[in-house]
N, C-alpha and C positions, 0 to 999 in steps of 0.2 A: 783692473781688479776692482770691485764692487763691493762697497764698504756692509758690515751687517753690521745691522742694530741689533747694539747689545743692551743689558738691563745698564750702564752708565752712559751711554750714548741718551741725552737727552734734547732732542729737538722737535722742534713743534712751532705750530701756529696757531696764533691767540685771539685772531680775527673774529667780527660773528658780522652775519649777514647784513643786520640793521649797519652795524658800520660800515661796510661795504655800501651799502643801498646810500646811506648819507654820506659817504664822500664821492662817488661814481654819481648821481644825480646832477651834483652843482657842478662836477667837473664840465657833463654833458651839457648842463644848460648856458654855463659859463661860454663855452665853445661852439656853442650854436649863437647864442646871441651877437657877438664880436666875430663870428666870420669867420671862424679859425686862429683869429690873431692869438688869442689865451689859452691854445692847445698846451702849449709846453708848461702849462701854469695846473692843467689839466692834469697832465700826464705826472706830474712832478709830483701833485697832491697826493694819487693815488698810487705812486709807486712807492710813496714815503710814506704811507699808511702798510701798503705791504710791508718794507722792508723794517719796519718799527714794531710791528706785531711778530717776527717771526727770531726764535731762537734756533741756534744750530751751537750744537751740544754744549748744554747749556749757559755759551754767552746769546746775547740778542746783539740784533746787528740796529744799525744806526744807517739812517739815511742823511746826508748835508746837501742833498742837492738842491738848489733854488732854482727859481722858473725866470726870474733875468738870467742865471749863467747857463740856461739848457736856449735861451730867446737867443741870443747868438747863435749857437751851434744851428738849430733851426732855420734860421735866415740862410745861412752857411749852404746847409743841407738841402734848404727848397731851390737856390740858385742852382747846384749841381743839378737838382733832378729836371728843373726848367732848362739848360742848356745842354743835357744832353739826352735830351726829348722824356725823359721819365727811364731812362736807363738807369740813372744811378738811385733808382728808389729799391733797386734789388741791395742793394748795400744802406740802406736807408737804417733796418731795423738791426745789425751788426752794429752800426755807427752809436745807435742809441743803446744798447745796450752796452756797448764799451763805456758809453758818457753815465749809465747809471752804475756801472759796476764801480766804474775809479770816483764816483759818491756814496760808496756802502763801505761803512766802516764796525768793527766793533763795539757797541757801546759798552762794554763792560771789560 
């Protein structure tokens, strides 16, 4: 069943581009310079810039995820996909998105 927005249904996102552009930048530069190692540091910035800017009916959600608890999972995750030749990178991005969901919380 597919929810319709009604006039108290209020959700939204409060991002603007420049912000985008300055956190997506340093994440990229961040990640090219270290090799990959500050990927999760990367990822973590900008998902918590999404999930901060965006309300869903009228509370705004909260991101607590940090880039040492996602640097675990990662190490984790890059061993599976090196041992079973790049097969388990098909589960890679499920994997991550379960680790960002159980870090998005209510903030209000």
């Amino acid at each position: 069943m597919q929810h319709v927005a009604t006039e108290t249904s209020n959700s939204y996102f409060d991002g603007g581009l420049l912000q985008f552009i300055g956190w997506t930048l340093p994440g990229w530069l961040v990640t090219v310079c270290t090799f990959g190692i500050c990927y999760p540091w990367a990822i973590t910035m900008i998902y918590g810039w999404k999930i901060n800017h965006t309300v869903v009916e009228g509370r705004r959600l909260k991101f607590n995820g940090s880039a040492i608890g996602l640097f675990g999972n990662w190490i984790k995750w890059w061993f599976f996909c090196v041992i079973t030749i790049g097969i388990y990178s098909f589960w890679l991005f499920i994997a991550l998105e379960k680790w960002n969901a159980k870090h998005t919380t209510f903030a209000n």
